[in-house]
Backbone as XML, in Angstrom:
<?xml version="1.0"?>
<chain id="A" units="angstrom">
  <residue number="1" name="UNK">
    <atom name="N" x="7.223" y="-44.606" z="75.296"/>
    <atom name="CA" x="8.105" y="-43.478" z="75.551"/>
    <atom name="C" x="7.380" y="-42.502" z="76.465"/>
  </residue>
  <residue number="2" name="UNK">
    <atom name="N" x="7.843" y="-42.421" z="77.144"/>
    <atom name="CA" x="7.803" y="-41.010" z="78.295"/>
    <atom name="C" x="7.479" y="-39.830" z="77.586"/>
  </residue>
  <residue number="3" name="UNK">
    <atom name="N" x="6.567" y="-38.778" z="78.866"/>
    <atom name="CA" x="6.113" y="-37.215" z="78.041"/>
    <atom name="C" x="8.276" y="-36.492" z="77.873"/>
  </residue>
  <residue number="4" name="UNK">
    <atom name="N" x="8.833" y="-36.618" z="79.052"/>
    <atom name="CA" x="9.879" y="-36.159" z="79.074"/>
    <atom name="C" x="10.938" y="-36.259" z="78.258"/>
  </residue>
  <residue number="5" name="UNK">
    <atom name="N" x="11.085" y="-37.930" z="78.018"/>
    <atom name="CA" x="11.961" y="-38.576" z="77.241"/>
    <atom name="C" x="11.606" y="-38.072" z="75.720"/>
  </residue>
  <residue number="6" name="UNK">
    <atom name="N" x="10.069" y="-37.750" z="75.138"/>
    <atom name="CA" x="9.847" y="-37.246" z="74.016"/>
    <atom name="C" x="9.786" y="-36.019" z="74.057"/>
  </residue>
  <residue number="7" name="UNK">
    <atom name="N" x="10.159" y="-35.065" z="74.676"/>
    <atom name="CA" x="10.450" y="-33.603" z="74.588"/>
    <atom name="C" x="11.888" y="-33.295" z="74.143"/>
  </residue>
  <residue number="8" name="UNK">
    <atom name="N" x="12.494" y="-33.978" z="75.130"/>
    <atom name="CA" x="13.967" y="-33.985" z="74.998"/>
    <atom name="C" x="14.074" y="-34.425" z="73.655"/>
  </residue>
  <residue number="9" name="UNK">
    <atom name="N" x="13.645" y="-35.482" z="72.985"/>
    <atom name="CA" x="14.021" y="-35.870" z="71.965"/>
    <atom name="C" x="13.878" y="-35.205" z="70.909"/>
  </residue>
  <residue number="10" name="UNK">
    <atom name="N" x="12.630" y="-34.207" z="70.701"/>
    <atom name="CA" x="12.348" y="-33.503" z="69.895"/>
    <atom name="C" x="13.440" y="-32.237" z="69.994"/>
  </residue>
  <residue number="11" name="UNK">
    <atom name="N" x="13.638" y="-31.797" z="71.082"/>
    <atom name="CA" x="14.746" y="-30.946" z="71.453"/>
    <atom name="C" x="16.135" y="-31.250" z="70.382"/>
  </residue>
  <residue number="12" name="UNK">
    <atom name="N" x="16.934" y="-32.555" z="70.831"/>
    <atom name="CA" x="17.526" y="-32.695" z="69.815"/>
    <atom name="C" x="17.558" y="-33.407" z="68.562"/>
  </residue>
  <residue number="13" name="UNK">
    <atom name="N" x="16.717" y="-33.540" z="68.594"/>
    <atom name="CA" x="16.439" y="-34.054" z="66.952"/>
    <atom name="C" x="16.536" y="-32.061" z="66.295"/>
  </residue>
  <residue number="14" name="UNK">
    <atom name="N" x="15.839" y="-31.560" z="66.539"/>
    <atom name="CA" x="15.859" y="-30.164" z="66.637"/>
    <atom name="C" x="17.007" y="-28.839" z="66.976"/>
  </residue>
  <residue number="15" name="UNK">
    <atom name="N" x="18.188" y="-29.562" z="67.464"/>
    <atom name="CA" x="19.078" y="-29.151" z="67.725"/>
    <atom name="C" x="18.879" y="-27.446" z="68.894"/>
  </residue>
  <residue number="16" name="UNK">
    <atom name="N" x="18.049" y="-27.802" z="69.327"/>
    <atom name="CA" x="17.683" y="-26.946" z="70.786"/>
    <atom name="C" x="18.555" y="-27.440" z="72.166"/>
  </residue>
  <residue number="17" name="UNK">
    <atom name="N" x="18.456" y="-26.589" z="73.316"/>
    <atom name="CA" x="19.144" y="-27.067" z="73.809"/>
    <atom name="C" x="18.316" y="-26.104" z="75.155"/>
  </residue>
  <residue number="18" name="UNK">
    <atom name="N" x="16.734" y="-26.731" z="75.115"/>
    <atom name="CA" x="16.405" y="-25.851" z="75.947"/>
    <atom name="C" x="16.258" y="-26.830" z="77.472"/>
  </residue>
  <residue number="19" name="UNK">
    <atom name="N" x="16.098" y="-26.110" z="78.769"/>
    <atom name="CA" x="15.874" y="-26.371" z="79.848"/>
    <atom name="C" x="14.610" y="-26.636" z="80.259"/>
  </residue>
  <residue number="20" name="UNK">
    <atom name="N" x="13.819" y="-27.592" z="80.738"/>
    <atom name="CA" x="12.858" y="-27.895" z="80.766"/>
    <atom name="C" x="12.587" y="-28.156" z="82.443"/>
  </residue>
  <residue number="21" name="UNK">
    <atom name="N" x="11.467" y="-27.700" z="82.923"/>
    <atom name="CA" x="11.127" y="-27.924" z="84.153"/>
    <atom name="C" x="9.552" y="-28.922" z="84.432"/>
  </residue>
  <residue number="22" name="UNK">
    <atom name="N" x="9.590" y="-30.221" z="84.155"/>
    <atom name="CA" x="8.407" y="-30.823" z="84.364"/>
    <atom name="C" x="8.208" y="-31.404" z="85.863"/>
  </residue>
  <residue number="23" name="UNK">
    <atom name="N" x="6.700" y="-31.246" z="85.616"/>
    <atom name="CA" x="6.304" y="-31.539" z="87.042"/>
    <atom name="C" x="5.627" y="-32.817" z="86.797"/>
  </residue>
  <residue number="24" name="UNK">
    <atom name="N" x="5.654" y="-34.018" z="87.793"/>
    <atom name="CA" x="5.003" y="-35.305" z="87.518"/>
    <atom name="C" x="4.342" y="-35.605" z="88.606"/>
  </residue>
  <residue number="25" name="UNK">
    <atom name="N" x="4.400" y="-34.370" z="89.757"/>
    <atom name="CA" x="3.287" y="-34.962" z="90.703"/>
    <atom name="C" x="2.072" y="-34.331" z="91.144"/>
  </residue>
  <residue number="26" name="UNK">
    <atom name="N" x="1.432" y="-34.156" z="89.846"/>
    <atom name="CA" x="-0.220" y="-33.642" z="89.963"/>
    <atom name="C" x="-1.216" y="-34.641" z="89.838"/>
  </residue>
  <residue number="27" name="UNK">
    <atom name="N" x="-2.150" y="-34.766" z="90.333"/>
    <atom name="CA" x="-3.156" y="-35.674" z="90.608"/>
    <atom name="C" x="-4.253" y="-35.496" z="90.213"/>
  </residue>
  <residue number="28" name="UNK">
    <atom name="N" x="-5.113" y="-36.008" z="89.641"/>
    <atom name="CA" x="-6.691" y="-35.890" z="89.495"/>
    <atom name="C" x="-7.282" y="-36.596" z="89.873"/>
  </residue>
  <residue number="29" name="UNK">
    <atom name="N" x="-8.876" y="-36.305" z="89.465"/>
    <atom name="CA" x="-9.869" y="-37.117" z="90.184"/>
    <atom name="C" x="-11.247" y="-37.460" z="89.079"/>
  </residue>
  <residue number="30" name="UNK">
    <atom name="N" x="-11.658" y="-38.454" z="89.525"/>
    <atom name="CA" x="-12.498" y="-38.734" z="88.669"/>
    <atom name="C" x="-14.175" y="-38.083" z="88.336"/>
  </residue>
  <residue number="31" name="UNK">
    <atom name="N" x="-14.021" y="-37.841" z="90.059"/>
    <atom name="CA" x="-15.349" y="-36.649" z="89.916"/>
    <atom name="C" x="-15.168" y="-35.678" z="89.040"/>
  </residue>
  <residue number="32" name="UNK">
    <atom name="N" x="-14.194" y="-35.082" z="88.705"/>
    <atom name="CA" x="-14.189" y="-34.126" z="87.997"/>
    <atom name="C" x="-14.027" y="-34.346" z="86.285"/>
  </residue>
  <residue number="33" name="UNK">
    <atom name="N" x="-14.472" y="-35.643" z="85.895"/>
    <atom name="CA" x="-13.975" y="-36.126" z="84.798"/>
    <atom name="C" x="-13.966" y="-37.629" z="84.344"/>
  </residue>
  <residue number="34" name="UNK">
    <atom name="N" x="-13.423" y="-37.939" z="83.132"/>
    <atom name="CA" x="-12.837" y="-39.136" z="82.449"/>
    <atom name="C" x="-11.256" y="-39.331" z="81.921"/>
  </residue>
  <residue number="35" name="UNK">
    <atom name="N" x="-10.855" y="-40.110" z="82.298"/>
    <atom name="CA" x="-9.249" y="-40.400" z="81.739"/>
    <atom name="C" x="-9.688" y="-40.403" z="80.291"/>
  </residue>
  <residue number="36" name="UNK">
    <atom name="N" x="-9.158" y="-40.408" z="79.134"/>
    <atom name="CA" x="-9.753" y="-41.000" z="77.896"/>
    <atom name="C" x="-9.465" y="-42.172" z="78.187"/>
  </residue>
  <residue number="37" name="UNK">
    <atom name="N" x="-8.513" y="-42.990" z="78.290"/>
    <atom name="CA" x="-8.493" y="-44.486" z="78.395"/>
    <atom name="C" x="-10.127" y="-45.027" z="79.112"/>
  </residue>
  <residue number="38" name="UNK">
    <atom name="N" x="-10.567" y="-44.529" z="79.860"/>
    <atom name="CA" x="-11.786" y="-44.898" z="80.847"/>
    <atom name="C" x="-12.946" y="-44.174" z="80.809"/>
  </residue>
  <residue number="39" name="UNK">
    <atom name="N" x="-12.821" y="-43.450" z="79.142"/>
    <atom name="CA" x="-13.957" y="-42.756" z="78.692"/>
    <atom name="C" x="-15.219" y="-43.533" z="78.380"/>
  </residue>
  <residue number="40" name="UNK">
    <atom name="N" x="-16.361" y="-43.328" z="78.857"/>
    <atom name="CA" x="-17.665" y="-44.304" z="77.848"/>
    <atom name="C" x="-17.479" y="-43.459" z="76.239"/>
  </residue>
  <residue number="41" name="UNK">
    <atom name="N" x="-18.216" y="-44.741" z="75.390"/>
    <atom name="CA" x="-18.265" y="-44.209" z="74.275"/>
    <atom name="C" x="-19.687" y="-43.441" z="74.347"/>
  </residue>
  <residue number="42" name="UNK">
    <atom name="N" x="-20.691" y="-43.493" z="75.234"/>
    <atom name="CA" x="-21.356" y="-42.828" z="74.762"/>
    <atom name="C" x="-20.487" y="-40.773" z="75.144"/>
  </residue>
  <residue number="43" name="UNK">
    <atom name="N" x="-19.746" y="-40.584" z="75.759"/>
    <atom name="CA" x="-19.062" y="-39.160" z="76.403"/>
    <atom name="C" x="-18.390" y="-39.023" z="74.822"/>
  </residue>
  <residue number="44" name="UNK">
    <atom name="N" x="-17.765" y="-39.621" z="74.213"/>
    <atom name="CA" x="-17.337" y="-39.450" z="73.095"/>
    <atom name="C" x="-18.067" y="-38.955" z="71.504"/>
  </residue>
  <residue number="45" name="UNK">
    <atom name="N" x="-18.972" y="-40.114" z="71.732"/>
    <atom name="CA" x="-20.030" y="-39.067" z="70.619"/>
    <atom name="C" x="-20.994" y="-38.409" z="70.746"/>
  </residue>
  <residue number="46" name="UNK">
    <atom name="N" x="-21.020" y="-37.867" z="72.306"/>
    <atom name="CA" x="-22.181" y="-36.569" z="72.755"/>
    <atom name="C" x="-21.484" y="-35.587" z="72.221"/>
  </residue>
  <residue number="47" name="UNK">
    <atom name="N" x="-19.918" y="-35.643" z="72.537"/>
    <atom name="CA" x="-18.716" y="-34.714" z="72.479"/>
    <atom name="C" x="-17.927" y="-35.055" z="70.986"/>
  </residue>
  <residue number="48" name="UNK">
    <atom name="N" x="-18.589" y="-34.723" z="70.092"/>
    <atom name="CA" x="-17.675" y="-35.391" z="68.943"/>
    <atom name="C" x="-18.061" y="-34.479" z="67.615"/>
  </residue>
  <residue number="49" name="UNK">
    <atom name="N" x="-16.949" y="-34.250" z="66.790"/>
    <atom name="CA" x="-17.223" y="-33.989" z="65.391"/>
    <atom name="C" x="-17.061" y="-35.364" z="64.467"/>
  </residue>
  <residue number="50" name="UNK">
    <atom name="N" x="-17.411" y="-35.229" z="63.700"/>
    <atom name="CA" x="-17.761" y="-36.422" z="62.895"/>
    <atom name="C" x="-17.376" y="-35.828" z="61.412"/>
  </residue>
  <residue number="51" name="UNK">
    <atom name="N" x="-16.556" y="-35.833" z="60.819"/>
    <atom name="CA" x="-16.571" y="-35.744" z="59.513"/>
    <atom name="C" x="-16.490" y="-36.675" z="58.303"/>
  </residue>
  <residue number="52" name="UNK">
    <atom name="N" x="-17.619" y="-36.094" z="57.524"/>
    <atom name="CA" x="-17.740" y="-37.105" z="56.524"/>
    <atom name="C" x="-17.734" y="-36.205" z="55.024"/>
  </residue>
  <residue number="53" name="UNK">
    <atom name="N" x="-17.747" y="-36.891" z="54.282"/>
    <atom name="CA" x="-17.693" y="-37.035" z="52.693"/>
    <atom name="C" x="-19.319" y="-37.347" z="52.350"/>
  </residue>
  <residue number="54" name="UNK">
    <atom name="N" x="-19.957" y="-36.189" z="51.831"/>
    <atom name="CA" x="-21.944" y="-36.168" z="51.849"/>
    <atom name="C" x="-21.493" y="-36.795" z="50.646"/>
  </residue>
  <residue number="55" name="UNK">
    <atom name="N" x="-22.396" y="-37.624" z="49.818"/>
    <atom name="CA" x="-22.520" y="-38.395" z="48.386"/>
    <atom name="C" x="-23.567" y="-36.899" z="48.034"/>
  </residue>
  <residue number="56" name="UNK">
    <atom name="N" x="-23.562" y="-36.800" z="46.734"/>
    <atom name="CA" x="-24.547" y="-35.711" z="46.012"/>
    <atom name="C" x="-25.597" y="-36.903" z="46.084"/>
  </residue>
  <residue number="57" name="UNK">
    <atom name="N" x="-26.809" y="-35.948" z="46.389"/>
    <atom name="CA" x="-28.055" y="-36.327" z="45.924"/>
    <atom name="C" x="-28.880" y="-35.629" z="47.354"/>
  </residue>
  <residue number="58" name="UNK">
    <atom name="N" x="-28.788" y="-36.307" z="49.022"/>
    <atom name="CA" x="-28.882" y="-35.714" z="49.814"/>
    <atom name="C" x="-28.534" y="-34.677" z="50.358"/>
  </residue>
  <residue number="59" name="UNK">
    <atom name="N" x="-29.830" y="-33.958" z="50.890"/>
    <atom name="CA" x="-29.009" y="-32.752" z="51.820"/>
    <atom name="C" x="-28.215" y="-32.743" z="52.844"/>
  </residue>
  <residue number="60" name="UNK">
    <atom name="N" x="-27.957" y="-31.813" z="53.200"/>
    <atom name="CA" x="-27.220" y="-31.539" z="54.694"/>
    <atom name="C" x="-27.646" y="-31.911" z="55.396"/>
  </residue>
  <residue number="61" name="UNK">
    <atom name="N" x="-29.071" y="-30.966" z="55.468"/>
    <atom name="CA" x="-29.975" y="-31.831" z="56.555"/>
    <atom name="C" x="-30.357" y="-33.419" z="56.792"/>
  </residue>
  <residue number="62" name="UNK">
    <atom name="N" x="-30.704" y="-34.022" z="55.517"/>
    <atom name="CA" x="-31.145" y="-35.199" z="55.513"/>
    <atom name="C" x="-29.784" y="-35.824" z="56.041"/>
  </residue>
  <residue number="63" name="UNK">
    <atom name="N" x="-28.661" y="-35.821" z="56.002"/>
    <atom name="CA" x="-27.688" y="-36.452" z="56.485"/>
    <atom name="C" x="-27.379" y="-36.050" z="58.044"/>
  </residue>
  <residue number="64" name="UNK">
    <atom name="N" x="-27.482" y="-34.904" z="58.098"/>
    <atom name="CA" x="-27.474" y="-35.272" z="59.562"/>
    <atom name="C" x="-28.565" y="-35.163" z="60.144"/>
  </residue>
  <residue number="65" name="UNK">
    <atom name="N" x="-30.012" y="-35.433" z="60.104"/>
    <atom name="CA" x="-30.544" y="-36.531" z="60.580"/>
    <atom name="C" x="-30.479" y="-37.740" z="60.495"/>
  </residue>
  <residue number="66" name="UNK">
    <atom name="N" x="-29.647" y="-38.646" z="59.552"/>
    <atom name="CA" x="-29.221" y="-39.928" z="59.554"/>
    <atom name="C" x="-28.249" y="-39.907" z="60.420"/>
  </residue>
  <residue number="67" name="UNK">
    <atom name="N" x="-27.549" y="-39.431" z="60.824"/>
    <atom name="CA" x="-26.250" y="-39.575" z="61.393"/>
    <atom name="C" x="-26.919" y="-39.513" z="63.096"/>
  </residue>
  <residue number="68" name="UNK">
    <atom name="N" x="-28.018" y="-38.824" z="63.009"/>
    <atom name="CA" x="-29.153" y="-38.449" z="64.676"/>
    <atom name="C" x="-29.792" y="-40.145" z="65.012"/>
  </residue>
  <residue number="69" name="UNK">
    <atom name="N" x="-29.873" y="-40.641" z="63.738"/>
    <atom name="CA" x="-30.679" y="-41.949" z="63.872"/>
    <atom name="C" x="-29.632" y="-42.806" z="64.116"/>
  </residue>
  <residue number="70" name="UNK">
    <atom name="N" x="-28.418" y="-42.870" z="63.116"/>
    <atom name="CA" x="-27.586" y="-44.144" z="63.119"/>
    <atom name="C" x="-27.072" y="-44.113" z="64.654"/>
  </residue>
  <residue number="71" name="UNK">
    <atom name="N" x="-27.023" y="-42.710" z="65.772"/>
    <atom name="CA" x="-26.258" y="-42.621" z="66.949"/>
    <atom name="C" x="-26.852" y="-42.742" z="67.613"/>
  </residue>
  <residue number="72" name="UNK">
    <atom name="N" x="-27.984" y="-42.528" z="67.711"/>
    <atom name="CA" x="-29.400" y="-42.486" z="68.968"/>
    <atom name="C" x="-28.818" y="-41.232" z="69.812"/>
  </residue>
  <residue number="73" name="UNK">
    <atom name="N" x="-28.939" y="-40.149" z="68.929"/>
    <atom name="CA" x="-28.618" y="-38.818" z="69.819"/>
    <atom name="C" x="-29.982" y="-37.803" z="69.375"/>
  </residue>
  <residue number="74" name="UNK">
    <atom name="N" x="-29.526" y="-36.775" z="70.535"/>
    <atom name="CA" x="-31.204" y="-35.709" z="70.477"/>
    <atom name="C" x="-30.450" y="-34.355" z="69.255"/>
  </residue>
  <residue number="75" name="UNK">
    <atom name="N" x="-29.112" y="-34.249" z="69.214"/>
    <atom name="CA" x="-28.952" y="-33.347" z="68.486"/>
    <atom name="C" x="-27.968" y="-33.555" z="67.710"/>
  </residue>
  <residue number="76" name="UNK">
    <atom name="N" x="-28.001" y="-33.071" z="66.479"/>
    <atom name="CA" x="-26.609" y="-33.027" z="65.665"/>
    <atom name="C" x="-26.861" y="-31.777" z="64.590"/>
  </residue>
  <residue number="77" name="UNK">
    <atom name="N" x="-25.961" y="-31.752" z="63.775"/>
    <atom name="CA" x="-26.194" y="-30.690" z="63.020"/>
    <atom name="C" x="-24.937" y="-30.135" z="62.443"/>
  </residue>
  <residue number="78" name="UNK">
    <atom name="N" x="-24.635" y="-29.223" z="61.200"/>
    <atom name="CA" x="-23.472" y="-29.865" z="60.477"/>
    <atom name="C" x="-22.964" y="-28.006" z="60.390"/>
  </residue>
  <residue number="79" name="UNK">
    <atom name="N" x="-21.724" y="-27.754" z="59.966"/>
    <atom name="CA" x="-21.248" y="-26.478" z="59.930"/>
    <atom name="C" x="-21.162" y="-26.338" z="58.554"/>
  </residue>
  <residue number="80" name="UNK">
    <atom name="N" x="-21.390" y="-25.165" z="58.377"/>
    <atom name="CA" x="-20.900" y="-24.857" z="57.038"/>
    <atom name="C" x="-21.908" y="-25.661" z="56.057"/>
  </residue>
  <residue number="81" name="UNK">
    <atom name="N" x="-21.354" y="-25.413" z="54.705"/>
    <atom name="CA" x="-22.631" y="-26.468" z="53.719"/>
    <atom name="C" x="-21.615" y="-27.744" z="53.679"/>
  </residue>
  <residue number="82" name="UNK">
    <atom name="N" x="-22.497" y="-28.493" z="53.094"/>
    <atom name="CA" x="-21.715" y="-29.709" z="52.653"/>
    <atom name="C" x="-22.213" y="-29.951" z="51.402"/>
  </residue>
  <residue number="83" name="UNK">
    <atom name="N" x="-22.921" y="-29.186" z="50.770"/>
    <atom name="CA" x="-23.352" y="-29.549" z="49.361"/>
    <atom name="C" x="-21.700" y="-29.548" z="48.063"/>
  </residue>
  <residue number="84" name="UNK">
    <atom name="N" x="-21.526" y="-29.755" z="47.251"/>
    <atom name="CA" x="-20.810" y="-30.104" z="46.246"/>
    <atom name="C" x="-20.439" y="-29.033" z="45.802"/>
  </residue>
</chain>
């Protein structure tokens, strides 16, 4: 399904009846970027939250330094606590 064809649809499924002006001829470039379809995975988990479910026993920390090892990354580090 189309971006258009699913606007509209939501429109009336929604019983709106609004006017919509889309534009379909903008272009990009790759220098400036990744499609996601043509993303590397490594761009994905430089750029990534990761949420998990900590088991009690380990810390915060100790888990995300596992999570530094299991990815082969230089940084990670977790928000908030994750303790129990």
């Amino acid at each position: 399904m189309k971006l258009d064809e699913f606007i509209y649809k939501i429109d009336n499924f929604c019983g709106y009846k609004n006017n919509w002006t889309i534009i379909k001829d903008s272009e990009s470039s790759d220098k400036y970027g990744y499609y996601p379809e043509k993303r590397p995975i490594e761009i994905y988990i430089r750029n990534s939250i990761i949420n998990l479910d900590k088991p009690p026993g380990p810390t915060s920390h100790e888990v995300a330094y596992w999570v530094k090892k299991m990815l082969g990354v230089n940084k990670a580090g977790h928000g908030g606590t994750l303790e129990p």
